[in-house]
C-alpha positions, 0 to 999 in steps of 0.5 A: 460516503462512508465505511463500516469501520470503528470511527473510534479505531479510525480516530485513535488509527489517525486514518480517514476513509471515504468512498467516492459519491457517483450517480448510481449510488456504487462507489468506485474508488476508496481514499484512504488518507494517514491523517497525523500530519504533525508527526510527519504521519508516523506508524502505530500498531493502531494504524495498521489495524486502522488500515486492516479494517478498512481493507476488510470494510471495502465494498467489492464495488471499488476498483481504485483505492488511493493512499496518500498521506496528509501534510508535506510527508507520506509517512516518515516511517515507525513512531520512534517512541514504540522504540523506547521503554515507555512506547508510544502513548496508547501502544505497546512498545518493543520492549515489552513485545519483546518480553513474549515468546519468539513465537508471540513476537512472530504472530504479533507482527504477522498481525501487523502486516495486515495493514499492509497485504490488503493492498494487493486484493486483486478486487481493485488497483492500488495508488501509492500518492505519495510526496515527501518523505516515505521512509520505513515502515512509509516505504514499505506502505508505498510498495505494498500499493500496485501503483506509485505516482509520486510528487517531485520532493519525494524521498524513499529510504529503507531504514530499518536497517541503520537501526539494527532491524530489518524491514518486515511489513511486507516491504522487501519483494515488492522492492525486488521484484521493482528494482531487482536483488542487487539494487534492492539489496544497496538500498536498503543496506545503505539506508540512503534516499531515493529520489524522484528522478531516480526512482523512476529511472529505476522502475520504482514509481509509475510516474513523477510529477511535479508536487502541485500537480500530484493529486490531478495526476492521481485522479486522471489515473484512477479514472483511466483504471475505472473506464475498463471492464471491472471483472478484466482489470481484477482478473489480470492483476490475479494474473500478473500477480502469480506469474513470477511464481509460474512456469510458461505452461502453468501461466499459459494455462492459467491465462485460458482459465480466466479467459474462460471466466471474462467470455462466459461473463461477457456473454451473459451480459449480452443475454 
């Protein structure tokens, strides 16, 4: 199965989507795939659209939306030609986003960003799939998933940083609220990669697993967040979601609402 997206945005995009084929015809899991493997799938403007639009397409039956990169790398982060004066073929580049308004330049990259906050739509669980590089803008892409499995190869970096910038799609606090402030703050301000083993010492990534073994890893926790009651999953992301920015008795007040939500649901289920 197919989405109800532009094929022309998806091709120009380098992005495939495809909905999972299941016996009552309701697809359960989306997978989205960066699909530029000989430019180590480097980011465009067109991609993030690309990937806005298929969050937007997704049918409120998915419950597992899975985002790996095709070839060696996730994502070797922003295509370097939006840097220079020329931009990427197809793209506008930095210099001339940059001959606008502070305001437009703010917009233009807010718009960016929906290729990314889409991933956090309490409907359905995110999966990171990644192996090999994921750097920039591809680690940023990663930690806008809920969940990261990785393969044994991988390596993160914040970059962004090295080139003067800083990170801006979205990155920055889910990488604190994994790692905390102080790391987080090192890794980005060093640039350095993050392996496997460390990265899940840290609690940056779910799980590693060896690179042959990625995809059955991913597969085996997709189905395992599927077996649940869909309303319970969505409604406890909601909540897990907002409890940083709650205090206990807001929390816990918002804990019984929800619960009011899933028993009145449950029982009319039962008739």
């Amino acid at each position: 199965m197919t989405l109800d997206v532009d094929p022309d945005l998806l091709c120009r995009g380098h992005i495939r989507a495809t909905l999972d084929d299941t016996p009552a015809g309701a697809a359960t899991r989306a997978t989205v795939t960066l699909s530029r493997p000989e430019q180590r799938n480097a980011q465009t403007p067109t991609m993030w659209a690309a990937l806005a639009a298929v969050g937007a397409a997704l049918p409120d039956t998915v419950r597992v939306v899975v985002l790996e990169g095709e070839g060696a790398a996730f994502s070797a982060g922003l295509d370097r030609g939006m840097l220079s004066p020329g931009g990427a073929e197809g793209e506008q580049s930095v210099v001339d986003l940059l001959q606008h308004s502070d305001q437009h330049v703010i917009d233009t990259i807010g718009v960016y960003q929906e290729g990314f906050t889409w991933l956090r739509d309490p409907r359905f669980v995110s999966i990171a799939a990644v192996r090999g590089y994921a750097i920039g803008a591809g680690f940023q892409l990663a930690l806008s998933c809920d969940l990261r499995v990785v393969a044994d190869d991988v390596r993160f970096s914040m970059k962004e940083p090295a080139l003067g910038l800083v990170p801006d799609l979205t990155g920055t606090k889910p990488l604190v609220e994994l790692v905390g402030y102080a790391r987080a703050l090192e890794i980005c301000a060093t640039a350095r990669f993050v392996e496997a083993e460390e990265a899940v010492a840290i609690g940056l990534v779910h799980r590693a697993v060896p690179a042959e073994r990625l995809d059955e890893a991913v597969t085996e926790l997709a189905s395992a967040l599927t077996a649940t009651v869909p309303g319970a999953v969505r409604d406890t992301k909601a909540l897990l979601q907002g409890a940083a920015g709650r205090t206990l008795a807001e929390q816990s007040l918002a804990e019984r609402t929800a619960q009011v939500t899933r028993m009145r649901e449950l029982m009319s289920l039962l008739g």
